[in-house]
C-alpha positions as CSV (number, residue, x, y, z in Angstrom):
1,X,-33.7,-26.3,171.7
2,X,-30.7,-24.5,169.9
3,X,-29.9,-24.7,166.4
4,X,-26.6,-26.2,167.5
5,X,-28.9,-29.4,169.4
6,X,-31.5,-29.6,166.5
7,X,-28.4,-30.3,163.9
8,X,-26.8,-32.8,166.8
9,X,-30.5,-34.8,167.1
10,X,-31.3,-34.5,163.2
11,X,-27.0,-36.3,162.7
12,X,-28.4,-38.7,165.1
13,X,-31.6,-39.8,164.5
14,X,-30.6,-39.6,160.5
15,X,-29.2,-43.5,160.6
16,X,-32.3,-44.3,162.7
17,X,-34.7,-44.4,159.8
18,X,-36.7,-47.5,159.8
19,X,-36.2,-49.4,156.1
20,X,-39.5,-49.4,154.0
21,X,-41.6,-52.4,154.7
22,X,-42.4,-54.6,151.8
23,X,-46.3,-54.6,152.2
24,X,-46.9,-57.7,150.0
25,X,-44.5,-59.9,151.7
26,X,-46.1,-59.6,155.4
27,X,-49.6,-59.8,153.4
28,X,-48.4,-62.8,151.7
29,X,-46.8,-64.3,155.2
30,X,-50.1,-63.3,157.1
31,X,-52.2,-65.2,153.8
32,X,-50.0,-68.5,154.2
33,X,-50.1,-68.5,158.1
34,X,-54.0,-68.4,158.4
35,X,-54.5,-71.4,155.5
36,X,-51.8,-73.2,157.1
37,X,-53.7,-72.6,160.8
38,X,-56.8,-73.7,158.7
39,X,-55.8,-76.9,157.3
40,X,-54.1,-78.1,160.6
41,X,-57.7,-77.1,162.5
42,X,-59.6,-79.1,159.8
43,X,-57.3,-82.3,159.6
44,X,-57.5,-82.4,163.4
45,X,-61.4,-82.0,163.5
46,X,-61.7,-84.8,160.9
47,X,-59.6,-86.8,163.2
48,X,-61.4,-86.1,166.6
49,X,-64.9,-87.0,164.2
50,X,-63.0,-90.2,163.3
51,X,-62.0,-91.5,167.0
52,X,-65.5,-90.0,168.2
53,X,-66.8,-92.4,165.4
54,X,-65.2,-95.5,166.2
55,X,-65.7,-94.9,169.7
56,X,-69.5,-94.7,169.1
57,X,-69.4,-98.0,167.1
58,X,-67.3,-99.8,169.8
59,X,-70.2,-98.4,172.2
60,X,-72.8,-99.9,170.3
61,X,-70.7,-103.2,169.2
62,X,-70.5,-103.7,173.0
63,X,-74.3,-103.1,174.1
64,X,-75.6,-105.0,171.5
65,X,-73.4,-108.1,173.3
């Protein structure tokens, strides 16, 4: 590679340079998606223990008859 290319590439490539990342934001997005992923999990566990819970009751309701 001449010194003529290297200057060509380095014009180039010079607007190519990815921005800084702001470390604390994707931490902060990453946080908020995993509680977020946790409370939908638990409210839908409490729900299938609810309908597993009435469905148990009808069960019994209807072999006691």
């Amino acid at each position: 590679m001449t010194r003529r290319d290297q200057e060509l590439l380095n014009k180039q490539l010079k607007w190519q340079n990815p921005s800084p990342r702001n470390n604390g934001l994707l931490i902060l997005a990453l946080v908020g998606v995993f509680l977020a992923g946790i409370a939908l999990g638990g409210s839908r566990t409490a729900h299938e223990n609810k309908a597993a819970s009435v469905s148990s009751k009808i069960a019994v309701a209807s072999s006691v008859r």
